[in-house]
C-alpha positions in Angstrom: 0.0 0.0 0.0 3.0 2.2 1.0 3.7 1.0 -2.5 1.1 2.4 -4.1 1.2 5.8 -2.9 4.3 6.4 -3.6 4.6 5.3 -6.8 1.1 7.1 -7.1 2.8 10.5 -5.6 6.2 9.3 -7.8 3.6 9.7 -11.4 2.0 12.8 -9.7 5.3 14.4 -9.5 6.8 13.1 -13.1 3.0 14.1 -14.6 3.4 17.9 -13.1 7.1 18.3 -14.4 6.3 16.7 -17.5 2.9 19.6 -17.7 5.2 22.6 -16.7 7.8 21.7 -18.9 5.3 21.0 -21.4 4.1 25.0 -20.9 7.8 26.1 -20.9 8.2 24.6 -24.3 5.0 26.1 -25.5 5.9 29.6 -24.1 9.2 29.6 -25.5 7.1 28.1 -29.1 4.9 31.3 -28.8 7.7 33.7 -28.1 9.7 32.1 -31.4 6.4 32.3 -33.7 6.1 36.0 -32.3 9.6 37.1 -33.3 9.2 35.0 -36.6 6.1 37.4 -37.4 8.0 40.2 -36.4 11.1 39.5 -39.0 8.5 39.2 -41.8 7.1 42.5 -40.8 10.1 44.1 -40.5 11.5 42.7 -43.9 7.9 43.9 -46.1 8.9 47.3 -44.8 12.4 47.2 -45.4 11.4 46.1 -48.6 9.5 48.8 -49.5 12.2 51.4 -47.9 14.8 49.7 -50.6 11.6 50.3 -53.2 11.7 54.3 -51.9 15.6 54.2 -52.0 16.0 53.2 -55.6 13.5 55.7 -56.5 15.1 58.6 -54.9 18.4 57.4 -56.5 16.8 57.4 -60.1 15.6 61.0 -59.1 18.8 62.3 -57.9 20.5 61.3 -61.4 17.7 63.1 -63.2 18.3 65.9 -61.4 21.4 66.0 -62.1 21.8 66.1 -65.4 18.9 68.5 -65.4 21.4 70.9 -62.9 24.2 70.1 -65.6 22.5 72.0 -68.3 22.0 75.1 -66.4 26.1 75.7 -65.4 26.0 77.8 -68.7 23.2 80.2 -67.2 25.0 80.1 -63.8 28.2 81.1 -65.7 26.2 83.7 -67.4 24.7 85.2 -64.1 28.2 85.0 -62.5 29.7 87.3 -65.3 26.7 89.6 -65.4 27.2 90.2 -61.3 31.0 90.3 -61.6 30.2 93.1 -64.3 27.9 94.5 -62.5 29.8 95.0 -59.7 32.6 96.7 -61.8 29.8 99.0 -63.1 29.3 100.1 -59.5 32.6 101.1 -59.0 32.6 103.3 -61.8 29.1 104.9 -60.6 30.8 105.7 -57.6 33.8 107.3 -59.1 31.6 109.0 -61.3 29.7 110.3 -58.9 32.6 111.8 -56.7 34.7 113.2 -59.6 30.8 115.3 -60.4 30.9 116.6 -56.8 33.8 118.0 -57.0 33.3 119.6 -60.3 30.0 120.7 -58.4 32.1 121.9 -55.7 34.4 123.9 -58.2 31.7 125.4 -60.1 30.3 126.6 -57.2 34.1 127.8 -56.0 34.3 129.5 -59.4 30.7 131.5 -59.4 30.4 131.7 -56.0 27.2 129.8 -55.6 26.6 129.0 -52.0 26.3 125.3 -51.8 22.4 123.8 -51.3 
């Protein structure tokens, strides 16, 4: 009878391991299936950042040789403001050599200054 129980408490014991080991293995099953679902997600939208990434590349080279044709206008502009520039500096000149012919005109006719 001593026997019996405990080869009775002996299966009771082996029967509980065996059902929490049982619910181990299925929680570490779960957790797998979960980060196996979460690497296919993460790869579609990788997937469709490599889509955007190719795109943007494609559009980068358009635009550059859409920026390559207008170096001759930059050019252009660049002379026109280097010229202008120069133009300036003569105004100026100009405009101090006419103030002092002012200034002598006045000196010469004695015209009191404005």
């Amino acid at each position: 009878m001593e026997q019996d129980h405990l080869a009775e408490s002996l299966n009771d014991l082996l029967t509980n391991v065996s059902t929490m080991i049982r619910g181990e293995l299925q929680e570490t099953n779960n957790v797998l299936e979960l980060v196996e679902k979460m690497n296919t997600r993460v790869a579609e939208e990788y997937k469709g950042f490599g889509d955007v990434a190719s795109g943007l590349t494609i559009f980068v080279e358009q635009l550059k040789c859409k920026s390559g044709s207008f170096d001759e206008y930059v050019q252009q502009i660049d002379t026109i403001e280097q010229q202008v520039t120069e133009f300036e500096a003569v105004i100026s000149m100009l405009d101090k050599y006419v103030s002092l012919l002012e200034s002598k005109v006045q000196s010469a006719y004695q015209i009191p200054p404005p």
